[in-house]
C-alpha positions in Angstrom: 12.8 2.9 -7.5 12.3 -0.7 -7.0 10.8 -1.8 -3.6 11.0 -4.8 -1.9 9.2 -6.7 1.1 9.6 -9.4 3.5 8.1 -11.6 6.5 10.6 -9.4 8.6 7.8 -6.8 8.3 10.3 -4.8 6.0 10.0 -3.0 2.8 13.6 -2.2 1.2 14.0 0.9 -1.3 16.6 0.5 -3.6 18.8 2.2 -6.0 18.9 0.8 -9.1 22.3 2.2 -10.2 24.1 0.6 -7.5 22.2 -2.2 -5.6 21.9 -0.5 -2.6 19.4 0.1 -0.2 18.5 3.0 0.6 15.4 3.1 2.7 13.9 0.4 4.9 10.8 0.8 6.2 9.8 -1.1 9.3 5.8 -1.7 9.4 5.6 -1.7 13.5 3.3 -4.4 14.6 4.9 -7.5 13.2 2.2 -8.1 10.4 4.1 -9.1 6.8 3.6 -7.4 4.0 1.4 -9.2 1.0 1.3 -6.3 -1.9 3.2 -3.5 -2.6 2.8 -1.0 -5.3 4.6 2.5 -5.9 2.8 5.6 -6.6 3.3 6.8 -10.8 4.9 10.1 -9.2 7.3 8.3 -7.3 6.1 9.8 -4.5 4.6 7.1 -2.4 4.3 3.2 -1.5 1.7 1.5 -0.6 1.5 -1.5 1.2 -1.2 -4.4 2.3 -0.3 -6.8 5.3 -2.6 -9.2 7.3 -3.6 -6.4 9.4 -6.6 -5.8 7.7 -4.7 -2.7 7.0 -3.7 -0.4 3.8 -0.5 1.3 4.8 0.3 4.6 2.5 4.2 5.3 3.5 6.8 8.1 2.3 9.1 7.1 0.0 11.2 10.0 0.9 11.7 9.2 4.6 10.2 5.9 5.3 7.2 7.3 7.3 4.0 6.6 7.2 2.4 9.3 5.0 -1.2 8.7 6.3 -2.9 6.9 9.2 -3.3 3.7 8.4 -6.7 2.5 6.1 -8.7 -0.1 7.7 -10.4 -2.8 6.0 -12.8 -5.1 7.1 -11.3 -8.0 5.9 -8.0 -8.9 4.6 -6.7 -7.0 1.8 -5.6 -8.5 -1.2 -4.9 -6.1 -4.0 -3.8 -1.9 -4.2 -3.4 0.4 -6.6 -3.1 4.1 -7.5 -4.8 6.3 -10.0 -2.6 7.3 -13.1 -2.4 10.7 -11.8 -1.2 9.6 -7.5 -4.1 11.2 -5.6 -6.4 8.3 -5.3 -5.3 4.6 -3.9 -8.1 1.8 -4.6 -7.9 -1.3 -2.7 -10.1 -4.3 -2.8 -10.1 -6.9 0.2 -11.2 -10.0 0.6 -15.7 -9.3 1.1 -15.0 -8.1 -2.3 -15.3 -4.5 -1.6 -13.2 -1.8 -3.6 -12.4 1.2 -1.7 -11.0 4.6 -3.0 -9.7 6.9 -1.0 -8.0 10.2 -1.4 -4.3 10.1 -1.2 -3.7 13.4 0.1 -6.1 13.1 2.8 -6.8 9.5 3.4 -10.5 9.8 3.2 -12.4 7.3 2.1 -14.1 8.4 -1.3 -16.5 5.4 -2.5 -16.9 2.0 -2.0 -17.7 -0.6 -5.0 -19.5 -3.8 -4.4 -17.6 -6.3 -6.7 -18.7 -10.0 -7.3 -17.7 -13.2 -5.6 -16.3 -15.8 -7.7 -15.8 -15.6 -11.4 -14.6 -13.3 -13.7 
């Protein structure tokens, strides 16, 4: 299902067959959104903002599926595992965090490098 967000501290779920919405999910505190990405089994979006926060939401009714993950800096990127039960996120000290989809626990923490490739 393709997904869409705005400034307006939206995301928009849409049906591809015909063009229409039909989900918006409203991210409470008036932060806009910078990534999204889908889980593989449908299941789940994710979302970054300038929050500092990683936002797991419910594709099914546009709640949040977990608390949301903190960061301690701006996050930049997200993505889930091939199989949906573990969301990595990497903000902005460079830090890659895993954390358990189904719980929201925070599994590891990678240092990554500054700069470069």
């Amino acid at each position: 299902m393709p997904v869409s967000a705005s400034s307006e501290s939206t995301i928009r779920l849409c049906d591809v067959a015909t063009g229409r919405e039909v989900q918006i999910i409203e991210e409470g505190d008036g932060s806009w959104f910078d990534a999204l990405v889908v889980s593989p089994d449908g299941s789940l979006v994710a979302s970054t903002s300038n929050d500092k926060m990683l936002w797991p939401w419910d594709m099914r009714n546009g709640r949040e599926a977990l608390k949301p993950l903190r960061h301690r800096g701006h996050v930049e990127t997200v993505a889930f595992s091939p199989d949906s039960l573990v969301l990595a996120s990497r903000s902005e000290d460079s830090i890659v965090r895993l954390w358990g989809v189904s719980t929201g626990q925070l599994l590891e923490m990678l240092a990554g490098q500054r700069g470069g490739c």
